[in-house]
N, C-alpha and C positions, 0 to 999 in steps of 0.2 A: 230539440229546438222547442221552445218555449213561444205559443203566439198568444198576444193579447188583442182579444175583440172589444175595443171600446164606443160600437155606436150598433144599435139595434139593429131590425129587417127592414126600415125605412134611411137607413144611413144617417142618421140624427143620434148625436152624441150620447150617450148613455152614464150617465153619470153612478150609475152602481157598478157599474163593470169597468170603472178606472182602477187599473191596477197602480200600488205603491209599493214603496222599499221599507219595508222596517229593519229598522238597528238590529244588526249582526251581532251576540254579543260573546264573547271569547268564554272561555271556561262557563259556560252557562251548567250550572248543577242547581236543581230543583230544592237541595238539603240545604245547600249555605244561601244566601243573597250577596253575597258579592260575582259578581258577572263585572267582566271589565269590557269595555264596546272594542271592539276589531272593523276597519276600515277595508272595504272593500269599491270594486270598481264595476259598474255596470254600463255595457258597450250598446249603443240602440245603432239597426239600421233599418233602413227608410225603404219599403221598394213604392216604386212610382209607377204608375200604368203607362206612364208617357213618357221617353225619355226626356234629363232637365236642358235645358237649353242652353249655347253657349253662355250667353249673358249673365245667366244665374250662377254656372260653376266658374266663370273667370271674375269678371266684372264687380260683381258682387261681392265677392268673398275682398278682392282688390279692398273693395268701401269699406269694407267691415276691418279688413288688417288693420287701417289707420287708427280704428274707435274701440280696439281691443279686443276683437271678437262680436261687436254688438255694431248692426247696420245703424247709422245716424237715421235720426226720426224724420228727417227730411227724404230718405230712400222712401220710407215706408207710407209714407203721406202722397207721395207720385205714385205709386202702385195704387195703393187704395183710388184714388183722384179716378185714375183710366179705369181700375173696375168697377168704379161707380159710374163713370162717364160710359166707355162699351161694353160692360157687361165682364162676365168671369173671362171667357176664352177670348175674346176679344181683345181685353184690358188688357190681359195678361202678354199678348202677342205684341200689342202696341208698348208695352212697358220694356219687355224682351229690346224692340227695336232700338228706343231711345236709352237703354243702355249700352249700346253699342254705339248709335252714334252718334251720342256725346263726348266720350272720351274720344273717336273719330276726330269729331270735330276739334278737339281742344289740340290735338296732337297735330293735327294740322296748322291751325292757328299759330301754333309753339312754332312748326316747320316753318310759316311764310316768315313769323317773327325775324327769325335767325338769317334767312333768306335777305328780307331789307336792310338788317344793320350790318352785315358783310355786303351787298350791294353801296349803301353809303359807304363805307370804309374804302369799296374799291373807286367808287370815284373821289373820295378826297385825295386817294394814293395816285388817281388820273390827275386831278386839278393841278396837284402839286408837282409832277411833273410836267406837265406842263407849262407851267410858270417857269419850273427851272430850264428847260428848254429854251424860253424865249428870253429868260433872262442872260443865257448862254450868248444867244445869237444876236443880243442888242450888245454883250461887251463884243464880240465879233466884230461887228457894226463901226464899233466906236474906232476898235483898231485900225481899221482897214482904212 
């Protein structure tokens, strides 16, 4: 395993101890100068002290599928917003929430939607019977 320590003894980014990838380069011999570049793949994983929260592995990644991979700038302006407003742990807790219950919300919203135009529908399918009902009963009427 390979670790890279990139922030000194005070936790503060360390800008010499950024590690980078340099070009790979295939037939590399010292005699000639032709070296042709060979592509390779480097896998990064993250451990976190804390596990991430639902919001962050569902929610989020959700936002992101639509913009390609890349969170729209408006996600990332409400995060900043609450850690500027309550702080790191704070902000972050409160940003966790209202990711959750906004899609909450909208799904809900979506549900009552669906809820009133099938309620209209069933009473114009009342109204309308009704009418024929009585229109039934007035040619009745007229027979009798």
């Amino acid at each position: 395993a390979v670790i890279h320590h990139n922030t000194n003894e005070k936790g503060q980014l360390d800008p010499a101890a950024l590690s980078g990838v340099m070009p790979v380069l295939a037939n590399a011999n010292f005699t000639t100068d032709k070296a042709e570049p060979r592509y390779f793949y480097v896998a990064h994983k993250y451990i976190f002290m804390e596990p991430v929260s639902q919001a962050r592995r569902i929610v989020l990644p959700a936002l992101a599928l639509a913009t390609r991979g890349r969170l729209p700038s408006w996600v990332v302006q409400v995060h900043d917003w609450f850690v500027e407003q309550f702080g790191l742990d704070a902000g972050g807790t409160y940003f966790d929430k209202v990711c959750i219950l906004v899609p909450v919300l909208l799904l809900l919203l979506l549900v009552q939607f669906i809820v009133d135009q099938v309620q209209k529908e069933l009473a114009k399918q009342s109204n309308a019977d009704k009418a024929a009902k009585e229109a039934s009963k007035k040619k009745r009427a007229k027979r009798d």
